[in-house]
C-alpha positions as CSV (number, residue, x, y, z in Angstrom):
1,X,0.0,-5.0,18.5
2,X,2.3,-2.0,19.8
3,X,0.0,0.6,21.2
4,X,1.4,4.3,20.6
5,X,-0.8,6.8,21.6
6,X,-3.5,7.0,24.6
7,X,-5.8,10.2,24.6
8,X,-8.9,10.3,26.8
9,X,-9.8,7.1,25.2
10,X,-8.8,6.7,21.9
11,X,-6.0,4.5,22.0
12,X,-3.8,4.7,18.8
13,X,-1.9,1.4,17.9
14,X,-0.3,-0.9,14.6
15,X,-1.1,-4.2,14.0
16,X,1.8,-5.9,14.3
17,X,1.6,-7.2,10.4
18,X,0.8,-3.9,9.1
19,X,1.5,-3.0,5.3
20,X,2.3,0.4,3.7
21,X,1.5,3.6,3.5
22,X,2.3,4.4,7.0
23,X,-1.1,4.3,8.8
24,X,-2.3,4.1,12.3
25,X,-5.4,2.4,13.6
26,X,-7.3,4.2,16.5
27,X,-10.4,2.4,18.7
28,X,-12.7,3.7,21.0
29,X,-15.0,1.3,23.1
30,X,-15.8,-0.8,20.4
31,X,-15.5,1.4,17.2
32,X,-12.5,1.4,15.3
33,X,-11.1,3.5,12.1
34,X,-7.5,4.2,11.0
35,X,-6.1,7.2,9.5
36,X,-2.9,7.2,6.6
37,X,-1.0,8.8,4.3
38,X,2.5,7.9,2.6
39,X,4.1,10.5,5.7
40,X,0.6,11.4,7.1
41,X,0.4,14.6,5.7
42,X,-2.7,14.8,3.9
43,X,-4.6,12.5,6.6
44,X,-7.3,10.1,5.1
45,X,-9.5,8.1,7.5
46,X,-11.1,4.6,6.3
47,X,-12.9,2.8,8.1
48,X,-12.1,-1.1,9.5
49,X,-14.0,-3.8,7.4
50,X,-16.8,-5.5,9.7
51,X,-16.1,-2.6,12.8
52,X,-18.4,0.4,13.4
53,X,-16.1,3.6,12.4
54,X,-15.6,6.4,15.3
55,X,-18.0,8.3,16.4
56,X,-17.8,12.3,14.7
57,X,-17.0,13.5,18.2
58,X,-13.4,11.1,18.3
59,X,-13.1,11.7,14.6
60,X,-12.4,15.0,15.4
61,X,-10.4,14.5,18.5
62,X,-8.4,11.8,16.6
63,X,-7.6,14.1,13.4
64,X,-6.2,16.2,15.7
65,X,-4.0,13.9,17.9
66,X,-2.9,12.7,14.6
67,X,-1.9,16.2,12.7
68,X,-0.3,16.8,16.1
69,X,1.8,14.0,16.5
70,X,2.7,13.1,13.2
71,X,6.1,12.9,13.7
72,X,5.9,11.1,16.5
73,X,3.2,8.3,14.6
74,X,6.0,8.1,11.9
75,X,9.0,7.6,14.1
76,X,7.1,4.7,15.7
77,X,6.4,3.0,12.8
78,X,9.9,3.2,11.5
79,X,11.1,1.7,14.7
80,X,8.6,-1.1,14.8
81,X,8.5,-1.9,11.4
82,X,12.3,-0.9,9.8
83,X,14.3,-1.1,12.6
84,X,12.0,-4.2,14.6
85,X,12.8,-1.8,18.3
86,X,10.3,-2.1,20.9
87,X,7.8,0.4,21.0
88,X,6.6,2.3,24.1
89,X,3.1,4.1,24.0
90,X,2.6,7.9,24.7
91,X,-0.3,8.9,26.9
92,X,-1.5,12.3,26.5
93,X,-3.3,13.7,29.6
94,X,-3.7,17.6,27.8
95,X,-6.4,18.4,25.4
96,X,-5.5,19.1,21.9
């Protein structure tokens, strides 16, 4: 399970048998929801079967680490999944 992304918390990662669209999964403490699109550009956020969904507070946060580093959420996955690279994780010590 690469993690990608760390940001005050929510920690952004891809299970390692992940399907398409391109998505990313996001926890925080013990609630979990993932956000996808086909490139991420008109962000949708489902909620994990059997988890509790983020809180609105890291909704927010996390829509906005997620328009932000888009690219970045993309390039990852293309590495992991396409191109089977290693994947090292981002942590973001800024607010957004």
């Amino acid at each position: 399970m690469p993690k990608i992304i760390e940001h005050f918390g929510l920690v952004f990662y891809f299970y390692a048998n992940e399907h398409e669209p391109i998505h990313v999964h996001v926890s925080y403490n013990e609630f979990e929801s993932f956000f996808e699109d086909g490139i991420l550009t008109d962000i949708q956020t489902r909620n994990v079967r059997g988890i509790e969904p983020l809180p609105v507070k890291q909704l927010k946060d996390t829509r906005k680490v997620v328009e932000e580093y888009t690219l970045i959420i993309v390039e990852k996955w293309i590495d992991f999944f396409v191109l089977n690279k290693k994947t090292n994780g981002n942590k973001i010590t800024k607010r957004i």
